[in-house]
C-alpha positions as CSV (number, residue, x, y, z in Angstrom):
1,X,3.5,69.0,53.9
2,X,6.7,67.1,53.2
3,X,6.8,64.0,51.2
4,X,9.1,61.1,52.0
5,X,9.7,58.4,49.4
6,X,10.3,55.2,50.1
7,X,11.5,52.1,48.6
8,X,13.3,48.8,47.8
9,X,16.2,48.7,44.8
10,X,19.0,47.0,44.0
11,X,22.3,48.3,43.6
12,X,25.2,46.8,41.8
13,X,28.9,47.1,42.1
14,X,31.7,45.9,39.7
15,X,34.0,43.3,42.0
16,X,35.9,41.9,39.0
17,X,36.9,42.8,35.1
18,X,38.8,40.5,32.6
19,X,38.6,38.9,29.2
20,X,36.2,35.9,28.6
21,X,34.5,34.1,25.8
22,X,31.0,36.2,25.0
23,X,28.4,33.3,23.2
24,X,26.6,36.1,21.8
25,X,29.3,38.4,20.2
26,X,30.9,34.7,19.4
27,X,34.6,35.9,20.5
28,X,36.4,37.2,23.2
29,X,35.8,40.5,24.9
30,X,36.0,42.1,27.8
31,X,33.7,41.9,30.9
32,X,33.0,43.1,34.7
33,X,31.5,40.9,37.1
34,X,29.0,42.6,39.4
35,X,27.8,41.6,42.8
36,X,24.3,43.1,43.9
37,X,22.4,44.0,47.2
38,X,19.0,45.4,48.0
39,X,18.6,48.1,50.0
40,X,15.6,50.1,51.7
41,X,15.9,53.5,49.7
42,X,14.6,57.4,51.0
43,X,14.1,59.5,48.2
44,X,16.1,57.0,46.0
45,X,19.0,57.0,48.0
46,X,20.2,53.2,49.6
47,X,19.7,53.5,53.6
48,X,19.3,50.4,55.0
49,X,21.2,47.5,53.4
50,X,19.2,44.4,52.6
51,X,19.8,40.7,51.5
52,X,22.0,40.2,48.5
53,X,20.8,39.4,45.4
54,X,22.9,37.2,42.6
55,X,25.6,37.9,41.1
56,X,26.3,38.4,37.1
57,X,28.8,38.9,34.6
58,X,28.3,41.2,32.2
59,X,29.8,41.9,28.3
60,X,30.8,45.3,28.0
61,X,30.6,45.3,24.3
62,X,26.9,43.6,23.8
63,X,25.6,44.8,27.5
64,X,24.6,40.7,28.2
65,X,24.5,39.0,31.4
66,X,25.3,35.6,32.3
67,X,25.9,33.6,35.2
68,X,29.3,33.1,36.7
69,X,29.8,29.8,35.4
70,X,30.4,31.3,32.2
71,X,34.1,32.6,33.4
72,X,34.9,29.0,33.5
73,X,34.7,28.2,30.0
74,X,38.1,29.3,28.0
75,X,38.7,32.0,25.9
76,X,38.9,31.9,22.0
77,X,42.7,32.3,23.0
78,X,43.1,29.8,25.2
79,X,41.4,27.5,22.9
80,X,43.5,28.3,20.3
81,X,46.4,27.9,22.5
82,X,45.1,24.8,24.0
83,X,46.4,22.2,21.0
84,X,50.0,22.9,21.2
85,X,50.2,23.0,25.1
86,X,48.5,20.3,24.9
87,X,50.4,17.9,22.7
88,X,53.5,19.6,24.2
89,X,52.9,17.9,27.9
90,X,51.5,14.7,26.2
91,X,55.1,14.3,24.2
92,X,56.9,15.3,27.1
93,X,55.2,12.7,29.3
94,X,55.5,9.7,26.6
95,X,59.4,10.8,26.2
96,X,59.4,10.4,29.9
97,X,58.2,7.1,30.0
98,X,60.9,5.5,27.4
99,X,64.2,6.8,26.8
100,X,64.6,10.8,27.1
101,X,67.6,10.4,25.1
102,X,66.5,8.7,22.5
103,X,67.3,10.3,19.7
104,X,64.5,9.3,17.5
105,X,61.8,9.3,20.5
106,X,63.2,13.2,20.4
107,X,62.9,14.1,16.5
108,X,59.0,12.4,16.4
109,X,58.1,14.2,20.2
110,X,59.4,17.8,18.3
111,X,57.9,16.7,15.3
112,X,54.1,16.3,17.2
113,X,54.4,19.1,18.9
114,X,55.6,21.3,15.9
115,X,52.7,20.0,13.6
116,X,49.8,21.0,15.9
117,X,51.1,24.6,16.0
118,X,53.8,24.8,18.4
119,X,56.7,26.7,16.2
120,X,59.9,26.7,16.8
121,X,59.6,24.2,19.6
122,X,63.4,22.8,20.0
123,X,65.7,20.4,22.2
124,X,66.0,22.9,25.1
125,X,62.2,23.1,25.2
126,X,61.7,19.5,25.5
127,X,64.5,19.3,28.7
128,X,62.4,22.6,30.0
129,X,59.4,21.2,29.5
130,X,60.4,17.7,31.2
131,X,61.4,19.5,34.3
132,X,57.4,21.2,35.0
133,X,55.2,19.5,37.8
134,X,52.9,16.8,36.9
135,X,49.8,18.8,37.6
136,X,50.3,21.2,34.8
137,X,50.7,18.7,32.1
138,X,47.3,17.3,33.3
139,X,45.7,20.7,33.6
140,X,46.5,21.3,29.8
141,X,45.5,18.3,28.4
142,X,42.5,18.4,30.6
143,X,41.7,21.6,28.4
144,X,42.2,20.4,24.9
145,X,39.8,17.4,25.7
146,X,37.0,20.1,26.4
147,X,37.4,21.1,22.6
148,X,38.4,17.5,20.5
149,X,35.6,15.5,19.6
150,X,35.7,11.8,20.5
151,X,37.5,10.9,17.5
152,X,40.2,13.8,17.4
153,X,40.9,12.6,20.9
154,X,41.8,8.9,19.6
155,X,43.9,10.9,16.7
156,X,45.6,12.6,19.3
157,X,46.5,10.5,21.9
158,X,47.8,8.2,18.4
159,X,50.4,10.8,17.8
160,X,51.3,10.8,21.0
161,X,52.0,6.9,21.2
162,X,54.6,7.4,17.9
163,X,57.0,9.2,20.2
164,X,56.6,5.7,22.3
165,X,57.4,3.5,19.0
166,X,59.9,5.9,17.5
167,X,62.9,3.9,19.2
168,X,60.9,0.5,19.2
169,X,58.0,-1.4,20.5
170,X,55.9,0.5,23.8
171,X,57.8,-0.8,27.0
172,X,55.5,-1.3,30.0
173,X,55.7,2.2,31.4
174,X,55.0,3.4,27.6
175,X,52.1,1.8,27.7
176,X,51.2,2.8,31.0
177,X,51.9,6.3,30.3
178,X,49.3,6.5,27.1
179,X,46.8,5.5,29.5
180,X,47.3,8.3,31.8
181,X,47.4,10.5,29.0
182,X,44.2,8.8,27.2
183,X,42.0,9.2,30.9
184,X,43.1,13.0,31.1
185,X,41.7,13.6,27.3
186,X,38.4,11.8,28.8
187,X,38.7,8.2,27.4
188,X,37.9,5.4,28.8
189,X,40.3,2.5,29.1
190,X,39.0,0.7,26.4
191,X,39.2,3.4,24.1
192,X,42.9,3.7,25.1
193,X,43.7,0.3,24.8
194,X,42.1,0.0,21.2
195,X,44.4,3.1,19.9
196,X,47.0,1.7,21.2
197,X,46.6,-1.6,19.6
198,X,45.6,0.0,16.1
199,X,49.0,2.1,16.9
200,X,51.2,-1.1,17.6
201,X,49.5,-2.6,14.6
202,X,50.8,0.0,12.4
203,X,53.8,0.2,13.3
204,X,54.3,-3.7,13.0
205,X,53.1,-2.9,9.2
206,X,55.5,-0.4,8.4
């Protein structure tokens, strides 16, 4: 008498590998994202192809699954990466807004961008940096406001307004342009509008 075996099981394939951010090793490692499907099975072996069934990512070094929103959240190297990009296109966009000459708007924009880890950042690195589309500016300091806290936000976007005051008071377009900036770190306008007051302030104080 011949016995058939049948069945229902789930078979996974990898669709995707890369690098993301693993909560439970707490750093970044390496992952494949699988897609699944059932199937109707005869002696264990997939015949008849079923619905699909969710998809996961998976860390190769601790074996844990997650969800795919988790290759959305950036790596421990982006985030470390993150500050200096960052700053760079906030600088760049304040420079923008007043004189791009200026010597002294220049020396503080280098100086920013220098002291939140961005070595060896120069002249030619400003003029490159001036000449990027809009969009990427926004996209990197739409990622550093995922990791500042509300208050490193206001001490950010306050570095970013002494490139404005190097050469003198904000003009109109200064001002205009630490706004933008503040909204892309997540503040609201009043936020922006009290730093840069306290900033103006300051400066008025020597």
């Amino acid at each position: 008498m011949l016995l058939i075996i049948l069945g229902f099981q789930n078979f996974y394939r990898t669709v995707r590998k890369g690098v993301f951010y693993c909560r439970k090793c707490g750093g970044d490692r390496q992952y494949r994202q699988r897609a699944g499907r059932r199937f109707f099975t005869v002696f264990f072996i997939p015949v008849v192809p079923l619905n699909r069934t969710g998809a996961h990512v998976q860390c190769l070094t601790c074996k844990t699954r997650y969800v795919l929103d988790v290759l959305s959240l950036p790596t421990a190297a982006q985030m470390q990466a993150a500050l200096p990009a960052g700053m760079r296109a906030a600088v760049v966009i304040m420079l923008s807004a007043g004189d791009p000459a200026s010597l002294a708007a220049r020396r503080a924009a280098l100086a920013a961008a220098a002291g939140r880890g961005a070595a060896g950042y120069a002249d030619a690195d400003l003029d490159h940096d001036r000449g990027q589309p809009g969009q990427a500016a926004r996209a990197a300091l739409n990622l550093v406001a995922r990791q500042l806290t509300p208050d490193a936000r206001e001490w950010f976007l306050a570095q970013v307004i002494q490139v404005g005051l190097a050469d003198g008071p904000l003009t109109e377009l200064e001002r205009r342009a630490a706004q933008l900036i503040a909204a892309d770190l997540g503040m609201t306008q009043a936020q922006a509008i009290g730093v840069i007051t306290m900033a103006e302030q300051g400066a008025q104080q020597g």
